[in-house]
C-alpha positions in Angstrom: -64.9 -29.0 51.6 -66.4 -32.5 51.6 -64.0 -35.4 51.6 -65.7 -37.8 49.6 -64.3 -39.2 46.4 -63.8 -37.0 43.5 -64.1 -39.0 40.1 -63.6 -37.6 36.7 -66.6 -37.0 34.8 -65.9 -35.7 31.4 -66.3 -37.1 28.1 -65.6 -35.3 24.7 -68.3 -35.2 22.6 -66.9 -33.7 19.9 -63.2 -32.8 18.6 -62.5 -30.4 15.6 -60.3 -32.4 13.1 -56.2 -31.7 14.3 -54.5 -30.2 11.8 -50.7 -30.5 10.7 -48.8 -27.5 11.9 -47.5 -25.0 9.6 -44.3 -25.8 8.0 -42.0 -23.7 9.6 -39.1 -21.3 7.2 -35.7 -23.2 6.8 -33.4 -21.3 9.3 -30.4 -21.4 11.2 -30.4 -20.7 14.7 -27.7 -19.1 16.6 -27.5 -19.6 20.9 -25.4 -17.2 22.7 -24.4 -19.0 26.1 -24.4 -22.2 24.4 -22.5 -24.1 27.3 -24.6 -22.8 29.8 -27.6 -24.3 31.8 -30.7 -23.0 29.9 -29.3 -23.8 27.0 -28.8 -27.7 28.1 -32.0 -28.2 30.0 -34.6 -26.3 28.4 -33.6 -25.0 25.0 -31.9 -27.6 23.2 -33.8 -30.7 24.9 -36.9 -28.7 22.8 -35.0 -28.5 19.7 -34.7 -32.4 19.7 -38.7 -32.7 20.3 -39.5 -30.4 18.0 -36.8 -32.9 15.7 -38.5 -36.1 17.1 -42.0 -34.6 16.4 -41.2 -33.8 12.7 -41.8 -30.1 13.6 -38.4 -28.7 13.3 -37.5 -27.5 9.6 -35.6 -30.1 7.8 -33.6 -27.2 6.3 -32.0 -26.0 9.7 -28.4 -25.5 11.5 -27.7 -24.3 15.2 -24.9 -22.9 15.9 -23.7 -22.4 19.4 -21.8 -18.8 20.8 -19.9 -19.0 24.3 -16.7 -17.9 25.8 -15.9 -21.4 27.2 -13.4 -23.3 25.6 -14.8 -26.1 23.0 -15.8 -27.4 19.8 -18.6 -28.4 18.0 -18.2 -32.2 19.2 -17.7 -31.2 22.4 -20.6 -29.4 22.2 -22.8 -32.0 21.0 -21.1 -34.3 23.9 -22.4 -32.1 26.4 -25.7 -31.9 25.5 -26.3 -35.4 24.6 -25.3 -35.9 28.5 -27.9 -34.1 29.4 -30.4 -35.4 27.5 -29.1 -38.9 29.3 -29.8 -37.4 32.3 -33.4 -37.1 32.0 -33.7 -40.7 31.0 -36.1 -42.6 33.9 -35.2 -39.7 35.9 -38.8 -38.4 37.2 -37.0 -35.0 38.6 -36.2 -34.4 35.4 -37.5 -31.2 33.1 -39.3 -33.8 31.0 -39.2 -37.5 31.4 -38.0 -39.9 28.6 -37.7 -43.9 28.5 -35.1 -43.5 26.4 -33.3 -41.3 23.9 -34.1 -41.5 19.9 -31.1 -41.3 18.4 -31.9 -41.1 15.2 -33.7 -37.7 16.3 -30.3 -36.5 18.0 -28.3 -37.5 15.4 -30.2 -35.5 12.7 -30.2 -32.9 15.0 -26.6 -33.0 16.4 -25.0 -33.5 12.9 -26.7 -30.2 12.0 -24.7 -28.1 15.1 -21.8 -26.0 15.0 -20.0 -24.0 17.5 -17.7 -20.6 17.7 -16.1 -19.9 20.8 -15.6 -16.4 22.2 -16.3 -13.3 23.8 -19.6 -12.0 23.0 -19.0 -8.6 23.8 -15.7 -8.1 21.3 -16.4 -7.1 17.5 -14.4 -10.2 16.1 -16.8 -12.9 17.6 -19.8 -11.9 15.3 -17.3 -11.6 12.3 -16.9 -15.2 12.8 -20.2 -16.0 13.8 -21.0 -14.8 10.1 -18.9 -16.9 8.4 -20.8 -19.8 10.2 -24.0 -18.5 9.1 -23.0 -18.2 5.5 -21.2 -21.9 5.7 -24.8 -23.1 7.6 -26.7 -21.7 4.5 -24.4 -23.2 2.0 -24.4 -26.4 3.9 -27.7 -26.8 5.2 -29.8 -24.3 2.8 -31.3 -21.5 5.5 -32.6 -19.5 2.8 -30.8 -16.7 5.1 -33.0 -16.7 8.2 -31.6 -17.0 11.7 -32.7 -17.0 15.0 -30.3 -15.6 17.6 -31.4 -16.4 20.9 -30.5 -14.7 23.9 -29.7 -17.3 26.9 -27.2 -15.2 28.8 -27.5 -12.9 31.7 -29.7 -10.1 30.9 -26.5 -7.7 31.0 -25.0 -8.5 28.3 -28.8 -8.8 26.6 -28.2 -4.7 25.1 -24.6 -5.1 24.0 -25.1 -8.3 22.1 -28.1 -7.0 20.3 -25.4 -3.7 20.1 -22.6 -5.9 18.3 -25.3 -7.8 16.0 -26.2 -5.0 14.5 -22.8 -2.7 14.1 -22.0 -6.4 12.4 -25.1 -6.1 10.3 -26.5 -9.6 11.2 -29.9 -7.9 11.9 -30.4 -6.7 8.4 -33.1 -8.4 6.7 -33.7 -8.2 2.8 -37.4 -6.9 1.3 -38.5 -7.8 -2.4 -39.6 -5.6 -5.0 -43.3 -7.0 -4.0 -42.5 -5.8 -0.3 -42.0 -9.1 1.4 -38.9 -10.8 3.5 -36.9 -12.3 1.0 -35.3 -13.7 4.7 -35.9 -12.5 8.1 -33.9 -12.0 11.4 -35.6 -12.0 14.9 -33.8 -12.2 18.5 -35.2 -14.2 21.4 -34.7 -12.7 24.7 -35.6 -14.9 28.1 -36.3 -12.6 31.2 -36.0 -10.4 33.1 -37.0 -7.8 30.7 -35.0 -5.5 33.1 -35.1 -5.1 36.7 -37.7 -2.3 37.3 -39.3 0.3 35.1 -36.4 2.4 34.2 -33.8 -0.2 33.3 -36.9 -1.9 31.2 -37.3 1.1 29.4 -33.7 1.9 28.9 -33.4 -2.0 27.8 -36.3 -1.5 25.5 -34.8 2.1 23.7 -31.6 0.1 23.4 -32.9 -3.0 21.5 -34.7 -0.6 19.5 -32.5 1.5 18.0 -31.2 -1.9 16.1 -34.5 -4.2 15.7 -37.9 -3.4 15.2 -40.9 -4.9 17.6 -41.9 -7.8 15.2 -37.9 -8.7 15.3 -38.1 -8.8 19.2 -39.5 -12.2 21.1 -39.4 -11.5 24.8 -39.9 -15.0 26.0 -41.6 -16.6 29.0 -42.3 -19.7 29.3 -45.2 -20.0 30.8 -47.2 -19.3 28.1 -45.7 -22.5 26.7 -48.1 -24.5 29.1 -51.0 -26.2 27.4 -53.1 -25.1 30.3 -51.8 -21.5 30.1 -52.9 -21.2 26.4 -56.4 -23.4 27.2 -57.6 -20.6 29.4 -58.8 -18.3 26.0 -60.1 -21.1 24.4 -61.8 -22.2 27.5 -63.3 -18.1 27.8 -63.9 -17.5 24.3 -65.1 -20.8 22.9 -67.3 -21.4 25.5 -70.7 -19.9 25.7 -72.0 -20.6 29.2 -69.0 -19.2 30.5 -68.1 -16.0 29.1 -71.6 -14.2 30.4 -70.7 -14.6 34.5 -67.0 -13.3 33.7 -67.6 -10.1 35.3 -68.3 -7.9 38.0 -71.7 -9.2 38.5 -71.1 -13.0 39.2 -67.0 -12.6 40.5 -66.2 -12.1 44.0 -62.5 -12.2 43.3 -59.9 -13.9 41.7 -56.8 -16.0 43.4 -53.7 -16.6 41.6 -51.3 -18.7 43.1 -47.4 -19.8 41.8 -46.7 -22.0 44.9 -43.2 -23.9 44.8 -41.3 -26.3 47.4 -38.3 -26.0 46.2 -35.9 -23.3 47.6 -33.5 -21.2 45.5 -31.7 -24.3 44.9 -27.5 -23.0 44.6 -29.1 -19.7 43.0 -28.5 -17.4 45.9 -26.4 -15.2 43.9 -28.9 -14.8 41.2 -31.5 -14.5 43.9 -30.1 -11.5 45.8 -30.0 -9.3 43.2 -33.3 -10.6 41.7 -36.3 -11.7 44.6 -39.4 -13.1 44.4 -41.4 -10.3 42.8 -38.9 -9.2 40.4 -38.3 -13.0 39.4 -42.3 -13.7 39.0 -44.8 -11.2 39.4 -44.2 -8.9 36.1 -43.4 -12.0 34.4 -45.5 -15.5 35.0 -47.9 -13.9 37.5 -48.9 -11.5 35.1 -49.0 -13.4 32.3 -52.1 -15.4 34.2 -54.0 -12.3 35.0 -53.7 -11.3 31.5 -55.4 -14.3 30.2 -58.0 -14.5 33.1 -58.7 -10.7 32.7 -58.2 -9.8 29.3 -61.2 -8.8 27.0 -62.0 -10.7 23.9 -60.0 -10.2 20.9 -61.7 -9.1 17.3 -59.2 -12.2 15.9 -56.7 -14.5 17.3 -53.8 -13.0 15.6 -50.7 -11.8 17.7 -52.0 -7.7 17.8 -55.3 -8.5 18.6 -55.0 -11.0 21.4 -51.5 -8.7 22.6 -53.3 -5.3 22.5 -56.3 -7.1 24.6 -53.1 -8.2 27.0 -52.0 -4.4 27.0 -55.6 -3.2 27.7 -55.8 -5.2 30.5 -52.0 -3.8 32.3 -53.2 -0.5 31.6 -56.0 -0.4 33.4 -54.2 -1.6 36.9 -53.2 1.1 38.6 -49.9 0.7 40.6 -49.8 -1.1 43.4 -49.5 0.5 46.9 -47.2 -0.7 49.4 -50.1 -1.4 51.8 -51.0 -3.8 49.6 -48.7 -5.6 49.0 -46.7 -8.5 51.7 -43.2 -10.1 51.5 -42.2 -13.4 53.2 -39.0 -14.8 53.7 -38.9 -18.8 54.5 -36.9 -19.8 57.7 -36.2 -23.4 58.7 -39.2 -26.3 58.2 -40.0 -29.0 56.9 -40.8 -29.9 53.0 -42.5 -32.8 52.2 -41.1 -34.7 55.1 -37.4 -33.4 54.5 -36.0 -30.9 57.0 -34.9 -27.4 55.1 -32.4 -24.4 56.2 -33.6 -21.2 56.3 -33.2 -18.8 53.1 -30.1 -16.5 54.9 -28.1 -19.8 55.4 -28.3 -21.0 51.7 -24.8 -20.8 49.6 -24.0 -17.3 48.7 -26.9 -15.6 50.6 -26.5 -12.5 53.0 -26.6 -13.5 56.7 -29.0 -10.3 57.0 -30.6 -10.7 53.7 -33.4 -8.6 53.4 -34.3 -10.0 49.7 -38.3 -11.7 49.4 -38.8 -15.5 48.8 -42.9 -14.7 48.7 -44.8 -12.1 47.8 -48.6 -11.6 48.0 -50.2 -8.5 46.6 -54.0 -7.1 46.2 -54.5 -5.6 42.3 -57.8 -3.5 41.4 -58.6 -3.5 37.3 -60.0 0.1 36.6 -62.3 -1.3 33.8 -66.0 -1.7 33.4 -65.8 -5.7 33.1 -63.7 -5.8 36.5 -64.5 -2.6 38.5 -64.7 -3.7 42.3 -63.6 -7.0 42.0 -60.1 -7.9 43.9 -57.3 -10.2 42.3 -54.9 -11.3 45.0 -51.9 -12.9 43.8 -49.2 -14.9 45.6 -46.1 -16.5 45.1 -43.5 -18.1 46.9 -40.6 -21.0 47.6 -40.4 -23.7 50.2 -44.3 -23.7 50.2 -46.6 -26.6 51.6 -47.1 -27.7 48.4 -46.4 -27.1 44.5 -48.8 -25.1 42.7 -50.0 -22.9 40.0 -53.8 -22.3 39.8 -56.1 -19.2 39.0 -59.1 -20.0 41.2 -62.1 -18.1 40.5 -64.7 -17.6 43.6 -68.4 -16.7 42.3 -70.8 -14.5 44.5 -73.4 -16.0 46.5 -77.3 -16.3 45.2 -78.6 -13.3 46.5 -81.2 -15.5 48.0 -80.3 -18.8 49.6 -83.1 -20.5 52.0 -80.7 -23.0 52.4 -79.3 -20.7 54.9 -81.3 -21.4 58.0 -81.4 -25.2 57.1 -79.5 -27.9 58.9 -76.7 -27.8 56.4 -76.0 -23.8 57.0 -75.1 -21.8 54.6 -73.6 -23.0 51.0 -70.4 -23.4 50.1 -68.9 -20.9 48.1 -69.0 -22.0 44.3 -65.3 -22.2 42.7 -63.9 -22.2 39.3 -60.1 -23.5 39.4 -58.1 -23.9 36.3 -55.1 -26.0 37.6 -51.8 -25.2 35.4 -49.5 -27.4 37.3 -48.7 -29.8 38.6 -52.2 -31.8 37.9 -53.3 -29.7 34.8 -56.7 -29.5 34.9 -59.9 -27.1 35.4 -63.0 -27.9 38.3 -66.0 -26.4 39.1 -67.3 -26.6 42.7 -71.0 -26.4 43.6 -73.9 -27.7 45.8 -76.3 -30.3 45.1 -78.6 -32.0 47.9 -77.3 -34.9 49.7 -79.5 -38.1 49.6 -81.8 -38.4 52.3 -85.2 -37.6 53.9 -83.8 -33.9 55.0 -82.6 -31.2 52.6 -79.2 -30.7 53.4 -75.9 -30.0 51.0 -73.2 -31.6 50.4 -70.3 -30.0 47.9 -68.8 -31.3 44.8 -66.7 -31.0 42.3 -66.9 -31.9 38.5 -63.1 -32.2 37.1 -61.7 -31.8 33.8 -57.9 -34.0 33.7 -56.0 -33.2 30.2 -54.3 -36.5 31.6 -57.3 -38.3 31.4 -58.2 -37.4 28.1 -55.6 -36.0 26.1 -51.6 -38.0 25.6 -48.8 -36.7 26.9 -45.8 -35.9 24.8 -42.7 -35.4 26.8 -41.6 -31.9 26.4 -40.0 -29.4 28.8 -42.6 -26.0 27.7 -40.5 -24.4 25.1 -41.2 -26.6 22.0 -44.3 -24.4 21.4 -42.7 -21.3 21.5 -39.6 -21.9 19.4 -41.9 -23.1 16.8 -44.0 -19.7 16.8 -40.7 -18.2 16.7 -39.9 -19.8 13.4 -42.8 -19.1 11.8 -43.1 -15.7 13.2 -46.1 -16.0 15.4 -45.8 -13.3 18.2 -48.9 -13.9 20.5 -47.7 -15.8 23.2 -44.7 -13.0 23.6 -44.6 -9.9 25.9 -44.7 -6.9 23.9 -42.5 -3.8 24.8 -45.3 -1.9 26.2 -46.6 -5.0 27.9 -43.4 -5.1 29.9 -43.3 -1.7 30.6 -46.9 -1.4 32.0 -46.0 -4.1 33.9 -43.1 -3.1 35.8 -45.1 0.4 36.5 -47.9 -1.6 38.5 -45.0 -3.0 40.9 -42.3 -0.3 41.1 -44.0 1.2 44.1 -43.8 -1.7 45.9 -39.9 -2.1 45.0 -39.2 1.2 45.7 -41.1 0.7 49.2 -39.1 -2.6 50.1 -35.7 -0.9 49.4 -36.4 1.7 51.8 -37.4 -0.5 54.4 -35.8 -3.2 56.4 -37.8 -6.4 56.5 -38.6 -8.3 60.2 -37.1 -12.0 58.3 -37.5 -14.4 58.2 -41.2 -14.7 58.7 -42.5 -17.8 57.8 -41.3 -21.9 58.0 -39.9 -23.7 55.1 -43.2 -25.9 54.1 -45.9 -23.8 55.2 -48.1 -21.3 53.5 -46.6 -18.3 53.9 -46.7 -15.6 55.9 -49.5 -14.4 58.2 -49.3 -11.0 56.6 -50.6 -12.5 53.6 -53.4 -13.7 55.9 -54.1 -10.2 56.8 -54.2 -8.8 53.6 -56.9 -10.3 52.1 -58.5 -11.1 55.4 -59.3 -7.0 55.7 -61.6 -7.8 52.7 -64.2 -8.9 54.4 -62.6 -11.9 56.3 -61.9 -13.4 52.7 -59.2 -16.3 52.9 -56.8 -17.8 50.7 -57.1 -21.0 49.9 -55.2 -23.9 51.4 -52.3 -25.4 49.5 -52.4 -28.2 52.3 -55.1 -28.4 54.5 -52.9 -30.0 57.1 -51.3 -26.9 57.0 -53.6 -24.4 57.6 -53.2 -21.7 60.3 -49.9 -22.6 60.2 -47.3 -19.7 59.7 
């Protein structure tokens, strides 16, 4: 890679008119674990956006559910903290100069809270009293949202209770229509391998129907994450050279510095490929590899999603690598290793990185490898699906001064720099042919502005006005966790050699050797400074 200066060299030509968003139904929305950290950082910070934006229905109540002690102005209290919190704080989910509170007002004066246990009968006879006062009051037309922000335990049972308390129900007219609706939002996991997602998915069920079901993931909240079918699909000089014919292979990398951060309980029972692989890592590969769609409705562009699983056979453990991150350095800040974080096994035998080679059985993909990575306390923070194209199958360049040409890249960059560059060769100036390589690089940050939001202001807006593509489908999840569950079965039999890589490096050298036996291929660098580093 050359080091010379990269400048942005992109200009929009064009720009079909924006249109104003659907209105979205008047609803109420109910949040089960309403005291609890999702629901403070992510969940309700998006609520007020949508509110700030004008997006959220003017004709809508939220009511929180939790077993802590409180009321509805202590409830408001705590959240408007949090909001504070994020105030010129550039840690923050999403950064704010300061807080309209006009916005939280409008929102807050609209809240409600019932306190309880969520697995006892009498909770939901409450929580439909609220819902009937929130229609009376702010005129819901009788559609609710309950979303799920509790630990996936409790994810069947609550679903179990809503329906013995008929909450679920929704009303058709005589012309066959909703008269008002009633959909659940469940954040992941999805389960914790195949058979518990299957026995999670029978469960939910037998009381909702698949278009009442929104399996969330928030990744497919990201601009960048939706961009890639536009940029496939609406695009064509690209579209003809994604295949087998033009693609060496495909690298797909969820790179993170920080650690587990306080989560080791969570993270023992859970690991790095349970906690990203079926989930955020997949959701990439589905919208790299994923055929075009007769119609950008939620079946089509979902069944193209399900195709694409389908066709994956499941992984075996030989190709597959975990990692576990010892002591190191971060960005110039010393880190423990994994087994001395708070509440972690002293012999912990639990992944913090997982790298795995995938084959797609399909004519499009048919020979070509995706190798997909993912891991905490990594060199660097990053979330990229880097396409490497073939070589010219004639290149005279080749026994020129220069040697032989850089590979040619595609790299749609999802965080932290969301972008999308090409890499190619073009002659340096000068009396001799030789090449130098550059790079041509799309910034949305240079083109497009930047509304604060934390990535879930998109999807609770699709959930409101029933808009299902960017969620997993049952089958989707289920295909999923199939392609891994050798690999889990594998790792629970066997004792890992941990930890096996320094805090701040990237990765393992396993991971080295996996996709080096593919013809000495090589992942690419998340810091160059880094590199043959383990």
């Amino acid at each position: 890679m050359n080091d010379e200066p990269q400048r942005p060299a992109t200009t929009i030509v064009a720009a079909s008119p924006r249109h104003e968003p659907k209105p979205a139904d008047p609803c109420a929305m109910v949040i089960f674990g309403a005291f609890g950290d999702l629901t403070k950082r992510l969940v309700v910070p998006a609520l007020y956006n949508l509110n700030r934006t004008g997006t959220l229905p003017r004709k809508f109540a939220l009511i929180g559910v939790d077993l802590a002690d409180g009321t509805a102005e202590s409830w408001r209290e705590h959240l408007h903290s949090m909001l504070e919190s994020f105030v010129g704080n550039a840690s923050a989910e999403f950064q704010v100069e300061a807080i309209d509170e006009k916005a939280w007002s409008s929102l807050a004066s609209r809240m409600s809270y019932v306190q309880g246990d969520i697995t006892k009968p009498d909770v939901y006879a409450r929580l439909g009293d609220a819902l009937a006062e929130a229609q009376k009051k702010n005129s819901t037309g009788g559609n609710v949202i309950f979303y799920l922000a509790v630990a996936d335990r409790f994810f069947g049972a609550v679903v179990d209770r809503l329906g013995e308390a008929k909450l679920t129900n929704q009303e058709e007219g005589k012309d066959g229509k909703l008269r008002f609706w009633r959909r659940v939002v469940i954040e992941k996991p999805f389960g914790h391998d195949l058979a518990s997602a299957r026995t999670l998915n029978a469960q939910i069920g037998r009381t909702l129907h698949e278009g009442q079901i929104f399996r969330i993931d928030h990744f497919l909240g990201k601009e960048t994450v939706q961009n890639i079918m536009a940029f496939r699909f609406a695009n064509g000089l690209f579209e003809p050279v994604w295949n087998r014919d033009r693609i060496d292979h495909v690298q797909i990398t969820v790179a993170e510095t920080v650690g587990v951060e306080g989560r080791g309980k969570f993270y023992e029972a859970t690991g790095a490929l349970r906690d990203m692989v079926p989930n955020h890592v997949f959701t990439l590969l589905g919208m790299v590899a994923m055929e075009p769609p007769v119609g950008f409705d939620a079946q089509s562009i979902r069944n193209k999603k399900c195709e694409v699983f389908s066709a994956i056979p499941a992984v075996p453990p030989e190709n597959a690598v975990r990692g576990q991150y010892g002591p190191g350095t971060v960005l110039g800040t010393q880190m423990k290793a994994y087994r001395d974080e708070p509440n972690v096994a002293k012999d912990s035998n639990i992944e913090t990185y997982v790298a795995m080679k995938l084959e797609i059985d399909n004519w499009r993909w048919a020979g070509v490898p995706f190798y997909l990575r993912t891991g905490k306390h990594m060199a660097r923070r990053l979330t990229e699906i880097a396409i490497r194209f073939k070589e010219a199958p004639h290149a005279p360049f080749k026994g020129g001064p220069s040697g032989a040409p850089t590979p040619n890249w595609l790299v749609i960059a999802i965080q932290p720099n969301e972008g999308i560059s090409l890499q190619f060769e073009v002659k340096r100036p000068g009396p001799e042919v030789t090449l130098a390589t550059v790079r041509m690089n799309f910034a949305y940050s240079d083109w497009f502005p930047k509304e604060p939001n934390v990535g879930y202001e998109t999807l609770l807006y699709d959930v409101m006005i029933g808009d299902a593509t960017l969620f997993h489908r049952a089958d989707m999840v289920e295909e999923a966790w199939r392609i891994v569950q050798p690999v889990l079965d594998a790792w629970a039999r066997e004792k890992a050699d941990f930890p096996n890589y320094a805090s701040g490096t990237n990765g393992p050298g396993g991971a080295d050797e996996l996709i080096g036996r593919d013809g000495g291929r090589q992942w690419r660098a998340l810091d160059p400074s880094t590199e043959g580093k383990k």
